[in-house]
Biotite code that builds the C-alpha atoms (Angstrom):
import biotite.structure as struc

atoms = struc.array([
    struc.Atom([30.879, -48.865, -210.197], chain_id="A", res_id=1, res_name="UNK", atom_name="CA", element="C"),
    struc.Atom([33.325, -51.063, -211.682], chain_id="A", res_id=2, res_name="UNK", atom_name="CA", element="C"),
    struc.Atom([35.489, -50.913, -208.486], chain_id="A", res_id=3, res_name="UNK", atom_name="CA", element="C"),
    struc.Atom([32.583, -52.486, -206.913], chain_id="A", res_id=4, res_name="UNK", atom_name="CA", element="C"),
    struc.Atom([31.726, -54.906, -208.979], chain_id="A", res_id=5, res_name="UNK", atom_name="CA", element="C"),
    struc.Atom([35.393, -55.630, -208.884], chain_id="A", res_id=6, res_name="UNK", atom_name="CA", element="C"),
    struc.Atom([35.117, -56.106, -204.969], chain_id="A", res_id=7, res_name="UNK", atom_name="CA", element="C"),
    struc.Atom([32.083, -58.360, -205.012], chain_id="A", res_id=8, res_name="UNK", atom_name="CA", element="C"),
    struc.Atom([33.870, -60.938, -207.642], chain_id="A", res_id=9, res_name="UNK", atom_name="CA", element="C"),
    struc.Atom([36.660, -61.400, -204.974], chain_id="A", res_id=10, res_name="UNK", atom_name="CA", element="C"),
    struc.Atom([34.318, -62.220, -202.180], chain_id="A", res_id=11, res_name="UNK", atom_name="CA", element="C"),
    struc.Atom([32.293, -64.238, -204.586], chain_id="A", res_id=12, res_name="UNK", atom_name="CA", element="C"),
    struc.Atom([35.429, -66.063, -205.182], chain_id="A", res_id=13, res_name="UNK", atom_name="CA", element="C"),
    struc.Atom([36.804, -66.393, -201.739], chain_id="A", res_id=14, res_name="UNK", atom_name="CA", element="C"),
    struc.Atom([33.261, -67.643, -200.717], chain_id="A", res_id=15, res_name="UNK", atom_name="CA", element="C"),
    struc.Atom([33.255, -70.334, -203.517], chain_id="A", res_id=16, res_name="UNK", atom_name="CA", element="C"),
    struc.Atom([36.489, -71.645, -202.370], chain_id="A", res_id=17, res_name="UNK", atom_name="CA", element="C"),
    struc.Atom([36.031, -71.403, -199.032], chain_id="A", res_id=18, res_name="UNK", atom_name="CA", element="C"),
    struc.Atom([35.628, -74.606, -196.945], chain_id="A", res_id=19, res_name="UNK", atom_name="CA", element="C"),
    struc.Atom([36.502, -76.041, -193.355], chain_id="A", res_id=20, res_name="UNK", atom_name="CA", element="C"),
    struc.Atom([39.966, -75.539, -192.444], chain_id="A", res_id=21, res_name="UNK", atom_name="CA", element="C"),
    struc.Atom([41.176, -73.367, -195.599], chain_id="A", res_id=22, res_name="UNK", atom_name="CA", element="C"),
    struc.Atom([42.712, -69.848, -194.269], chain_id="A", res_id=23, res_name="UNK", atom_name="CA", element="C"),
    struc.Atom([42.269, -67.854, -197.251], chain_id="A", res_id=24, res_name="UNK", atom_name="CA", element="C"),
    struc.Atom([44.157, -64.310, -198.025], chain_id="A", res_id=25, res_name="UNK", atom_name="CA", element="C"),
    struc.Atom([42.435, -61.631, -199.876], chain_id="A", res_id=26, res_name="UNK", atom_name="CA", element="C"),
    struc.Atom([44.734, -58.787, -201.357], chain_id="A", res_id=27, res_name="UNK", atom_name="CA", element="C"),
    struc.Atom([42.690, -55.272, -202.422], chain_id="A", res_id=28, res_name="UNK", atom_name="CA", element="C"),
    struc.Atom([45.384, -52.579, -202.177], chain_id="A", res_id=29, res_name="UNK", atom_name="CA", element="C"),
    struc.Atom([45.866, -50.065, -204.683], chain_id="A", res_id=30, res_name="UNK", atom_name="CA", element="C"),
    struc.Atom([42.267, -50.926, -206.086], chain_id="A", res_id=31, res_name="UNK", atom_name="CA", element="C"),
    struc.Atom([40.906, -47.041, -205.267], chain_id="A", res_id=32, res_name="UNK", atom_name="CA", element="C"),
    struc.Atom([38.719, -49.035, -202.760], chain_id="A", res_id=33, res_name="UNK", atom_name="CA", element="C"),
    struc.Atom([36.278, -46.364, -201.128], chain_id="A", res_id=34, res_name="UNK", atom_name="CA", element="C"),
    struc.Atom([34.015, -46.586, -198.366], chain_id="A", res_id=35, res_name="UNK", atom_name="CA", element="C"),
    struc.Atom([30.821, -48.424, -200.052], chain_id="A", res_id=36, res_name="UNK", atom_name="CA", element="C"),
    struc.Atom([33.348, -51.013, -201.414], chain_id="A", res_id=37, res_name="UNK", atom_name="CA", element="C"),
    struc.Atom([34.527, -51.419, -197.726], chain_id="A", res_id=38, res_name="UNK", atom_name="CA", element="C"),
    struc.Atom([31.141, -52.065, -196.213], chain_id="A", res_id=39, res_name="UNK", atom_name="CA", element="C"),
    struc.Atom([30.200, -54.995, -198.717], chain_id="A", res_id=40, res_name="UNK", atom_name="CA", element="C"),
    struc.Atom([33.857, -56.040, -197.501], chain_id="A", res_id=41, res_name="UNK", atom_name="CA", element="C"),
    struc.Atom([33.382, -55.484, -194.149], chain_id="A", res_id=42, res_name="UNK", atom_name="CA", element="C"),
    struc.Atom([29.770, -57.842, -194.131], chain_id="A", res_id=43, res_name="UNK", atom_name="CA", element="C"),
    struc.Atom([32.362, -60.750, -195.838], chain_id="A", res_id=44, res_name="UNK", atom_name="CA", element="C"),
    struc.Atom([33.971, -60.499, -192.350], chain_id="A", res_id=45, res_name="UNK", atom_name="CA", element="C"),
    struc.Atom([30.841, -61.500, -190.284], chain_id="A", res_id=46, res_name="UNK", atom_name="CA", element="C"),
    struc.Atom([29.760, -64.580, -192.777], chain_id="A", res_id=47, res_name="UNK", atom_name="CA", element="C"),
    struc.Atom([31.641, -67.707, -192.145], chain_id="A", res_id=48, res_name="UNK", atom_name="CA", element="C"),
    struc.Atom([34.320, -66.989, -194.467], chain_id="A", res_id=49, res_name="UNK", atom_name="CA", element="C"),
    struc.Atom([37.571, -68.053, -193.176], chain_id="A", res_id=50, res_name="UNK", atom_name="CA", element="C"),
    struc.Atom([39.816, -65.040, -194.464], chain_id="A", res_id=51, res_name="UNK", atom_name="CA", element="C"),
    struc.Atom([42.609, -64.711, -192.576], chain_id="A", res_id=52, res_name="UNK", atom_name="CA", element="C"),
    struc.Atom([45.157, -62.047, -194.065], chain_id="A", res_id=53, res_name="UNK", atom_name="CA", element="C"),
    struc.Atom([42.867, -59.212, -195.113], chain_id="A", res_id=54, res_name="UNK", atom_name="CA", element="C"),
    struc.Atom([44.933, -56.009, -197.311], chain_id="A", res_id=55, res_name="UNK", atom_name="CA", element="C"),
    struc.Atom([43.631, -52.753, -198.022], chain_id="A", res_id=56, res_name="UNK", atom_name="CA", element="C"),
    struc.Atom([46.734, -50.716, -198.419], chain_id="A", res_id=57, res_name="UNK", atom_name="CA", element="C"),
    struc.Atom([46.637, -47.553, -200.382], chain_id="A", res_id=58, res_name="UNK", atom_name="CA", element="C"),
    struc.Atom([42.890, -47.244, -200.930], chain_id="A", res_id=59, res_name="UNK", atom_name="CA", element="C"),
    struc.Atom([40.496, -44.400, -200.269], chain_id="A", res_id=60, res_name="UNK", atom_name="CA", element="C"),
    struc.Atom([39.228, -45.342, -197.319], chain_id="A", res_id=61, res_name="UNK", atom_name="CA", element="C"),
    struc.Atom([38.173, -42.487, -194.391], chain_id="A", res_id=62, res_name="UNK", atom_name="CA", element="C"),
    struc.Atom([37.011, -43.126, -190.912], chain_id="A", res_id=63, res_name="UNK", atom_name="CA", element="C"),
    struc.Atom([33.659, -44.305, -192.713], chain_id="A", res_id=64, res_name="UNK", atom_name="CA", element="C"),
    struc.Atom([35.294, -47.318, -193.633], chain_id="A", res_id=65, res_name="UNK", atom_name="CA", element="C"),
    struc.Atom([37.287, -47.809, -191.082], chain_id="A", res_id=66, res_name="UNK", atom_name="CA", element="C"),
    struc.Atom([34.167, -47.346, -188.684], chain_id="A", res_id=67, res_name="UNK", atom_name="CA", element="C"),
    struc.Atom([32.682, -50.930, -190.720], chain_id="A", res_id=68, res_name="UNK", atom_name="CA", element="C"),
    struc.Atom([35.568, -52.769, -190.474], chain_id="A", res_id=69, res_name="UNK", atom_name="CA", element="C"),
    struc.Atom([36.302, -52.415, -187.208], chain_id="A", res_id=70, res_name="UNK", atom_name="CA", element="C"),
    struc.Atom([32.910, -53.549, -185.837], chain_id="A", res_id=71, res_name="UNK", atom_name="CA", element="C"),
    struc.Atom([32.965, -56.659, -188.394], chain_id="A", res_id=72, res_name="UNK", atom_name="CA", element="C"),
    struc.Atom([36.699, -57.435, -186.582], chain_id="A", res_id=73, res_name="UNK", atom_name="CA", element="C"),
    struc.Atom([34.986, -56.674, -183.317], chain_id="A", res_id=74, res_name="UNK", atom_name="CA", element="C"),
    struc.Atom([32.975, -60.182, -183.804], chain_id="A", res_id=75, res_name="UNK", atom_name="CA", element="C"),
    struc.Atom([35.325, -61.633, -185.891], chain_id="A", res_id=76, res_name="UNK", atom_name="CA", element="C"),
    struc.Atom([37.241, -65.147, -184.883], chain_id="A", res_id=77, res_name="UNK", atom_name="CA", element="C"),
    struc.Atom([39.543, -65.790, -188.194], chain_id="A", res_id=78, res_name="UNK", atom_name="CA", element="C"),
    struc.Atom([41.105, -62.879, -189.076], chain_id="A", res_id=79, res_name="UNK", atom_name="CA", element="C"),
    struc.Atom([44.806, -62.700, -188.239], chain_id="A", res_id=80, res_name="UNK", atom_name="CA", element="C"),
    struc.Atom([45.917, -59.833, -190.164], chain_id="A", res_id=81, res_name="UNK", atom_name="CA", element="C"),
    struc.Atom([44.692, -56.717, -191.217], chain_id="A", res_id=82, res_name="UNK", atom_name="CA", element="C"),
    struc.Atom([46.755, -53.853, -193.143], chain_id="A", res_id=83, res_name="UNK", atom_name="CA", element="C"),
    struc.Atom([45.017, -50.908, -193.599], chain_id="A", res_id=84, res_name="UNK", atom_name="CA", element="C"),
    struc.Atom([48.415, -48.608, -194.351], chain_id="A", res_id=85, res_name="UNK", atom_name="CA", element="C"),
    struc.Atom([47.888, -45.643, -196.758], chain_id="A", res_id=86, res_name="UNK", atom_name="CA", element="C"),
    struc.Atom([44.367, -44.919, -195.915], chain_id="A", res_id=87, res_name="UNK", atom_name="CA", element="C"),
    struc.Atom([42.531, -42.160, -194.733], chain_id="A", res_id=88, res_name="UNK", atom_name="CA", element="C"),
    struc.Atom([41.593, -43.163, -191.489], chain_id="A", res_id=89, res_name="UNK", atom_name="CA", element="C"),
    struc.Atom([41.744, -40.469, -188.765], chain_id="A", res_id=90, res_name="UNK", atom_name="CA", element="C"),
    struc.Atom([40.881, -40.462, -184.799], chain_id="A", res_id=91, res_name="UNK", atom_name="CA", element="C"),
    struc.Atom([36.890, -41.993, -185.257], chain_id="A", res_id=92, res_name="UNK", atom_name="CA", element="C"),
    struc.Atom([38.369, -44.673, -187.056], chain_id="A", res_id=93, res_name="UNK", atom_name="CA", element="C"),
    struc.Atom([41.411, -45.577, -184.473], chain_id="A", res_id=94, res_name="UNK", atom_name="CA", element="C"),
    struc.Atom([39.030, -45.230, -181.541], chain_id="A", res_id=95, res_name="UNK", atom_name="CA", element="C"),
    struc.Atom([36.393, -48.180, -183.309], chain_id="A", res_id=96, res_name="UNK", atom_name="CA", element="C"),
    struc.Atom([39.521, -50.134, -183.805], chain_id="A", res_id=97, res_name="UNK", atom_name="CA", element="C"),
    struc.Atom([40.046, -49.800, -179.467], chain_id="A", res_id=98, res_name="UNK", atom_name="CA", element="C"),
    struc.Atom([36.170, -51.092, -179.273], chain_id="A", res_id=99, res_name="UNK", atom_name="CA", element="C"),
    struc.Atom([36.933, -53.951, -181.823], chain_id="A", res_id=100, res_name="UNK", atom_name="CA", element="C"),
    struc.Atom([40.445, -55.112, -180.153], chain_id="A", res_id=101, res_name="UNK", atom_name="CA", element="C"),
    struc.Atom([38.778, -55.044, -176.167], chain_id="A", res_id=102, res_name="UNK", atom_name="CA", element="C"),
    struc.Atom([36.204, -58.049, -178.008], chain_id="A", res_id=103, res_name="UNK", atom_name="CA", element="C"),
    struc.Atom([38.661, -59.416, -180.773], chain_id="A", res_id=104, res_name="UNK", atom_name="CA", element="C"),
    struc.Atom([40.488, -62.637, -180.119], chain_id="A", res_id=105, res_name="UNK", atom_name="CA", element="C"),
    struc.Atom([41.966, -63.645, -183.067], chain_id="A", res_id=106, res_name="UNK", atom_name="CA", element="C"),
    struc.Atom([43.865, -60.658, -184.419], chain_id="A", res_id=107, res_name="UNK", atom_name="CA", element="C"),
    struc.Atom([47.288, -60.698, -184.229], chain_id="A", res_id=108, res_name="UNK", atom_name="CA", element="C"),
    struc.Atom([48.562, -57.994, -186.698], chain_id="A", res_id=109, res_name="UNK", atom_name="CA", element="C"),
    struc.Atom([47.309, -54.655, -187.251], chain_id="A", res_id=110, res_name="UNK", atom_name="CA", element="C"),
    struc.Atom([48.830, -52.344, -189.678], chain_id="A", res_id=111, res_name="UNK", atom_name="CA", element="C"),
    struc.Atom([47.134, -48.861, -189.414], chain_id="A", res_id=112, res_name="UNK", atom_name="CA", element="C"),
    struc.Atom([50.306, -46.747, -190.493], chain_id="A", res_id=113, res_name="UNK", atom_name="CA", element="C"),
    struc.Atom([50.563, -43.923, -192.986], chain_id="A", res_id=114, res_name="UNK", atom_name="CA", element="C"),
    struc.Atom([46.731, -42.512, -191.790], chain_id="A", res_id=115, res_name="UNK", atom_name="CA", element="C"),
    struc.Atom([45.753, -39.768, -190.009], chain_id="A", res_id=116, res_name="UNK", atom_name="CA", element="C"),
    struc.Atom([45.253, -41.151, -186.403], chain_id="A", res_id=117, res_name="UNK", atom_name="CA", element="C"),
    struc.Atom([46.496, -38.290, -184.171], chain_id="A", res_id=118, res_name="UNK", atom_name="CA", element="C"),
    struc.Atom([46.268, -38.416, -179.915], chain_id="A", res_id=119, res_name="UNK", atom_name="CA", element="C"),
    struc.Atom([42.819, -38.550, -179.668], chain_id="A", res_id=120, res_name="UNK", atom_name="CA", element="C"),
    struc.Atom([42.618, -42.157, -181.908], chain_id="A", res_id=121, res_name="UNK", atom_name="CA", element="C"),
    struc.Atom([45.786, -43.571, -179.741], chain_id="A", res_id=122, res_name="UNK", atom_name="CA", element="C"),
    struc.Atom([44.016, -43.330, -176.745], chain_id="A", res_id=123, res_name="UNK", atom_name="CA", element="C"),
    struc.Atom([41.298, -45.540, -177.577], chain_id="A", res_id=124, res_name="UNK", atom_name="CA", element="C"),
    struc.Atom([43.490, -47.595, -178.974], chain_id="A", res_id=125, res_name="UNK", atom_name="CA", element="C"),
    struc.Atom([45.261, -48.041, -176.011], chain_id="A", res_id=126, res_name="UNK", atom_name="CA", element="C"),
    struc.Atom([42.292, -48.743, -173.813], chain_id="A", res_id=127, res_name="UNK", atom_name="CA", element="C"),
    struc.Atom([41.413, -51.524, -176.437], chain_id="A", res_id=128, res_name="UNK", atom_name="CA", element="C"),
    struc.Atom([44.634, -52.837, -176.178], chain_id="A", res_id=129, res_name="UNK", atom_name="CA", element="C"),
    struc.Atom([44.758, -52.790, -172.661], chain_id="A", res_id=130, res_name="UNK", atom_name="CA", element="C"),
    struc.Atom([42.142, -55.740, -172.529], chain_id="A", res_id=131, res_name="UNK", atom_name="CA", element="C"),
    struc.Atom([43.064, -57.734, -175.529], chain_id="A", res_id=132, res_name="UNK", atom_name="CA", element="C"),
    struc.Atom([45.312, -60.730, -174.654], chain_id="A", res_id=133, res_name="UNK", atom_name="CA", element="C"),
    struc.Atom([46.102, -62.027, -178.658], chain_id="A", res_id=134, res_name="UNK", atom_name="CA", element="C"),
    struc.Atom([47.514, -59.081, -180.629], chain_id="A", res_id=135, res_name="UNK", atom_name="CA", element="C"),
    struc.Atom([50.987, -59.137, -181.504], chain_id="A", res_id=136, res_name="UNK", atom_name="CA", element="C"),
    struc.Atom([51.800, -56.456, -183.892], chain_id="A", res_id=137, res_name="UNK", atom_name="CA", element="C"),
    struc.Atom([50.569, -52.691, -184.034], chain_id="A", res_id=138, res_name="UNK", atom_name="CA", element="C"),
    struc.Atom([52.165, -50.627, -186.621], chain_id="A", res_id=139, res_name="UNK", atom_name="CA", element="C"),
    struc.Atom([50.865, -46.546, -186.462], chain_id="A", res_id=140, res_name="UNK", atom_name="CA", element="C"),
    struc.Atom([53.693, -45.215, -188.096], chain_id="A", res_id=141, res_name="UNK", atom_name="CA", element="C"),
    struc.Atom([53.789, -42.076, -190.158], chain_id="A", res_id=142, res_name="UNK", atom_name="CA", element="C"),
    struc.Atom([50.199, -40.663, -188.282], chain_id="A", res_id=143, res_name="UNK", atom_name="CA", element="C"),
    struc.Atom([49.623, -37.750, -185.864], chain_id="A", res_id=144, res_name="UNK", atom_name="CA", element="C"),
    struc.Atom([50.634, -38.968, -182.437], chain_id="A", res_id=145, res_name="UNK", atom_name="CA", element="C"),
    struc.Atom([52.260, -37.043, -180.042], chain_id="A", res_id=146, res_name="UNK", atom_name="CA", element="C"),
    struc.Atom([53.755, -37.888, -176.801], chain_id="A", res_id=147, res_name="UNK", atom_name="CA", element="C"),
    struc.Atom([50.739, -37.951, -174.943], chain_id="A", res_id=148, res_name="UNK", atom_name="CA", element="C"),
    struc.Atom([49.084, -40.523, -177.453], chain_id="A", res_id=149, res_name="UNK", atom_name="CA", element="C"),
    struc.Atom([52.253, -42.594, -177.721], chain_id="A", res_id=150, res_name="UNK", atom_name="CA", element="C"),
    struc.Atom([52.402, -42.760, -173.382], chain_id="A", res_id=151, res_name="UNK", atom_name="CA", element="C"),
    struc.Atom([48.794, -44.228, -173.310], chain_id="A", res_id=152, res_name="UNK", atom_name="CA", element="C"),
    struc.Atom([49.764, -46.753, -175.852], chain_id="A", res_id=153, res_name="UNK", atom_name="CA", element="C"),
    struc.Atom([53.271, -47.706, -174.130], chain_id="A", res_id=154, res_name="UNK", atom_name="CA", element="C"),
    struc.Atom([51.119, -48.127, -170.655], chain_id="A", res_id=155, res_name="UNK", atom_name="CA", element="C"),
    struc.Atom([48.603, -50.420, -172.479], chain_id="A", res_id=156, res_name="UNK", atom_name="CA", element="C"),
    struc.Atom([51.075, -52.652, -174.100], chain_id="A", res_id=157, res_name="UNK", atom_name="CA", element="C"),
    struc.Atom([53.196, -52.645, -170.907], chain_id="A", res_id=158, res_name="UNK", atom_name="CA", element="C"),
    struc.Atom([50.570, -54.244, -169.034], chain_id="A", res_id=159, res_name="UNK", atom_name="CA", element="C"),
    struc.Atom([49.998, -57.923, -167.911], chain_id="A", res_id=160, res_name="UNK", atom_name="CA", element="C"),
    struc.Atom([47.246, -58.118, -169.973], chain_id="A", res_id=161, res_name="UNK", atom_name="CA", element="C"),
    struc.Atom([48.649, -56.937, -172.962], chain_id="A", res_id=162, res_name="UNK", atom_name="CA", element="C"),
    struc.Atom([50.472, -59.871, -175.851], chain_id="A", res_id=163, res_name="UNK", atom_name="CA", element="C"),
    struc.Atom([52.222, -56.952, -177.879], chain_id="A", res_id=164, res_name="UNK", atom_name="CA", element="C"),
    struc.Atom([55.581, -57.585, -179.193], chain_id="A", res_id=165, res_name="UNK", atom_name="CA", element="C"),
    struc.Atom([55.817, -55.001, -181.419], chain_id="A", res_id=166, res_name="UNK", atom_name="CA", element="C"),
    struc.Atom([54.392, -51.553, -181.473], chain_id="A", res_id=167, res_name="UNK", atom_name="CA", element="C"),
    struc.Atom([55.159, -48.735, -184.668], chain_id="A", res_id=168, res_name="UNK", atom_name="CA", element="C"),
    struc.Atom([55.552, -45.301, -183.916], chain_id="A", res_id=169, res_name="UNK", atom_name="CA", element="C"),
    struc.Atom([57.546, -44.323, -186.492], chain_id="A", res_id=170, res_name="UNK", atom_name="CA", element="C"),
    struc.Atom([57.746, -40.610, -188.296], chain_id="A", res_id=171, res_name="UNK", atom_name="CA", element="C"),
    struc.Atom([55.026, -39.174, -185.535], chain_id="A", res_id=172, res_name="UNK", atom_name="CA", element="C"),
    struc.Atom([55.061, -35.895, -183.882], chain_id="A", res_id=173, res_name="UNK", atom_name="CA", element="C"),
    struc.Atom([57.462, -37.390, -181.137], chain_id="A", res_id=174, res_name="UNK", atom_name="CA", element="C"),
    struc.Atom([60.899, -35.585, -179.905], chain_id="A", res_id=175, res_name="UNK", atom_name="CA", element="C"),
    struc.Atom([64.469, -37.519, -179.200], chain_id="A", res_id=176, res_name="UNK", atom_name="CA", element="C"),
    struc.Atom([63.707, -36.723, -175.861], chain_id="A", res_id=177, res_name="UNK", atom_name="CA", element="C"),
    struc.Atom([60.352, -38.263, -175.880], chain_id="A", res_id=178, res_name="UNK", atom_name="CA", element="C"),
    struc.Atom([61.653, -41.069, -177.832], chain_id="A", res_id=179, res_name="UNK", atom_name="CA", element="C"),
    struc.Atom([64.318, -42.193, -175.695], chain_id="A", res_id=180, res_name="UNK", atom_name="CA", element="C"),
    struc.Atom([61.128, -41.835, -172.396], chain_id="A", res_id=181, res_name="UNK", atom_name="CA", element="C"),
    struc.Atom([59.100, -43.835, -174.791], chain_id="A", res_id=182, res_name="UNK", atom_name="CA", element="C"),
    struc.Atom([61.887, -46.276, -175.300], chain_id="A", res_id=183, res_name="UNK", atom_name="CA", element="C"),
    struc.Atom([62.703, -46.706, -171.426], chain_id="A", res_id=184, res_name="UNK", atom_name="CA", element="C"),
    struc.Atom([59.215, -47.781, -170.544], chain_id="A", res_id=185, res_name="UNK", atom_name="CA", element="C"),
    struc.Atom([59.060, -50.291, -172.046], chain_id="A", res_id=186, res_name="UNK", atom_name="CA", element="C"),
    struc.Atom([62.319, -51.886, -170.773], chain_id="A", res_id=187, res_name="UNK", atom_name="CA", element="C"),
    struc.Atom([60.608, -54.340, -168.259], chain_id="A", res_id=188, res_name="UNK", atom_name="CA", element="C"),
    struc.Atom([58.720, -56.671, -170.750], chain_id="A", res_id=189, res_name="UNK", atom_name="CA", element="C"),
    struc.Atom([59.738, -58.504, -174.205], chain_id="A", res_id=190, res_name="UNK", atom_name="CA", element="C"),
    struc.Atom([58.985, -55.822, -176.673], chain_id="A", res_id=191, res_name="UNK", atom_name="CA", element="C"),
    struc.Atom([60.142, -54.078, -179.772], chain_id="A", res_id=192, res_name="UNK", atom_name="CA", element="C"),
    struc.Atom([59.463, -50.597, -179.817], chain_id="A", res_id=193, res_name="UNK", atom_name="CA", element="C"),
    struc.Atom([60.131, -48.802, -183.247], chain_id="A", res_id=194, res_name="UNK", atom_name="CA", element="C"),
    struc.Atom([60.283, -45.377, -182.631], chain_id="A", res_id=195, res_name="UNK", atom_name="CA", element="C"),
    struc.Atom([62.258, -42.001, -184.467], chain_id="A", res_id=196, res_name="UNK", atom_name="CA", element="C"),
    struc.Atom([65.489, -40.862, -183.172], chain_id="A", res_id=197, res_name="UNK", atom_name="CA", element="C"),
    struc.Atom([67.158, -38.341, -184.897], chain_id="A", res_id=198, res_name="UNK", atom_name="CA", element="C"),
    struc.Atom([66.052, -39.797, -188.389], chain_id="A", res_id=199, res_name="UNK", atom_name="CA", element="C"),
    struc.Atom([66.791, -43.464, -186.949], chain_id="A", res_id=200, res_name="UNK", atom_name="CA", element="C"),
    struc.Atom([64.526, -45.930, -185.228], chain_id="A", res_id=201, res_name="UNK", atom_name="CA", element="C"),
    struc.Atom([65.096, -47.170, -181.544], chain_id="A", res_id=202, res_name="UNK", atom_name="CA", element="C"),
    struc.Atom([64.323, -50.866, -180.564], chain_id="A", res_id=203, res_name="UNK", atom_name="CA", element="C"),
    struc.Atom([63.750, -51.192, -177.049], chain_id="A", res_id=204, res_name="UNK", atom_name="CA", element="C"),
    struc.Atom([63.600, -54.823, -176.241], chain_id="A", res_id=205, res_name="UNK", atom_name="CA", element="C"),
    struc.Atom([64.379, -56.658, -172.993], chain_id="A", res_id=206, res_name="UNK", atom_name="CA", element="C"),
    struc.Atom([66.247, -59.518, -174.540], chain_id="A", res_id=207, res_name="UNK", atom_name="CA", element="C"),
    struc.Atom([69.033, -58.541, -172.606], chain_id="A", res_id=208, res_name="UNK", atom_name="CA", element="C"),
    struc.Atom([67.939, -58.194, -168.898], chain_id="A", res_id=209, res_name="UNK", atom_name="CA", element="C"),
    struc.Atom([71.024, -55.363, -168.311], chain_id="A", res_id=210, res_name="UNK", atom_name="CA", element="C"),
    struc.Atom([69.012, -53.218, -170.904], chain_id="A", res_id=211, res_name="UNK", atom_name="CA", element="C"),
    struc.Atom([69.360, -49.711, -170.075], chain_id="A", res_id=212, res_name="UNK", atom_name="CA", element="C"),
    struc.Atom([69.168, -46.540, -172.683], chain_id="A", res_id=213, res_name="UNK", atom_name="CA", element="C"),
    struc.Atom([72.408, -46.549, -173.379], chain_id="A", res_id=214, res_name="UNK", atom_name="CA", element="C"),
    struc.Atom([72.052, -49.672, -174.649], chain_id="A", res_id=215, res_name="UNK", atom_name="CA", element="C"),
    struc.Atom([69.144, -48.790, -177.435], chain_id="A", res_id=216, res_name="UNK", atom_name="CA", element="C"),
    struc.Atom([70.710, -50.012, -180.930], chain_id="A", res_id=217, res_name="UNK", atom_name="CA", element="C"),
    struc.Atom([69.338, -47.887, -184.101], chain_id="A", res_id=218, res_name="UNK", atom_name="CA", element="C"),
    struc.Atom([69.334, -48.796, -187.714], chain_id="A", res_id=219, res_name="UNK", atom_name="CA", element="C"),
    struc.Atom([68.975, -46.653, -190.474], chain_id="A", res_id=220, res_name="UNK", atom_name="CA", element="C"),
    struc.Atom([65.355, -46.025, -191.754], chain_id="A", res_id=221, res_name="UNK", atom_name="CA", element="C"),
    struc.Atom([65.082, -46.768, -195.490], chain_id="A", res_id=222, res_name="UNK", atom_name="CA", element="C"),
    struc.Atom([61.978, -45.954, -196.764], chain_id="A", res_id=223, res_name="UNK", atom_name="CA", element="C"),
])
């Protein structure tokens, strides 16, 4: 298809200018990018190609896809970023994603947000998480989580193992009440939780060591 062919003259590209030392960012949102295009993509990730910042936003791409990708990332020691927002990734997807982060040590964001990743994705997730020392950034806003998917991935990135700083939870199937639990579990270590609260997002952060709830601060969510 012309989508493909498309695909393949970016990766010929990045692989002609690719060299020692150059950190290269390849940019493929909006493209209609479905899940053949993704596996040629996903092979670019396990030849020495130095890509760094890797974007898929808004694409076609179902658990199929994700499925590749995540086991290229698995072996993967460049990539820093990948955004995968506005997909249609679900729970098989999320839980290759857990197999890829417990072996991934490069990563440091990972935008999954907008998918369809519901409780039984998070959990995997979390479990991945739990053993990955070098992610900083997991964004799952606007998927299927409830409060018992959200509670396995606060107790992964709570732990001593864990480098998150930020973790996305936004527009999910998660009460005030929940939010504000959510919120106060994570009080004891530096991170940013970004969670729904009555139409506003709560950062939980322990910047402040005399955090408590009352001192959650919400800003208005413009999107």
């Amino acid at each position: 298809s012309a989508i493909m062919e498309a695909v393949k003259g970016v990766l010929a590209q990045v692989a002609t200018n690719a060299r020692p030392g150059l950190r290269l960012s390849t940019e493929l949102q909006n493209h209609g990018i479905d899940d053949d295009c993704v596996v040629v993509i996903a092979r670019s990730l396990s030849a020495p190609l130095a890509i760094s910042v890797l974007t898929l936003s808004n694409n076609n791409i179902t658990d199929i896809g994700g499925v590749a990708l995540a086991d290229a990332v698995a072996a993967n020691t460049t990539l820093l970023e990948l955004t995968l927002d506005r997909n249609l990734i679900a729970d098989a997807g999320a839980a290759a994603f857990g197999r890829a982060l417990a072996r991934n040590t490069s990563l440091i964001r990972l935008y999954l947000d907008n998918n369809q990743i519901g409780d039984m994705g998070a959990a995997p997730l979390a479990q991945g998480l739990a053993s990955n020392s070098t992610l900083l950034e997991l964004h799952l806003s606007s998927n299927e989580i409830t409060m018992a998917g959200a509670t396995s991935l606060c107790m992964a990135v709570a732990s001593s193992t864990s480098a998150i700083r930020e973790l996305s939870l936004c527009k999910n199937r998660i009460s005030d009440v929940e939010a504000e639990m959510l919120a106060s579990s994570l009080t004891r270590r530096r991170i940013t939780l970004l969670i729904d609260h009555t139409n506003r997002i709560a950062m939980a952060s322990k910047r402040n060591p005399s955090f408590s709830l009352q001192a959650v601060t919400y800003s208005d969510v413009r999107q």
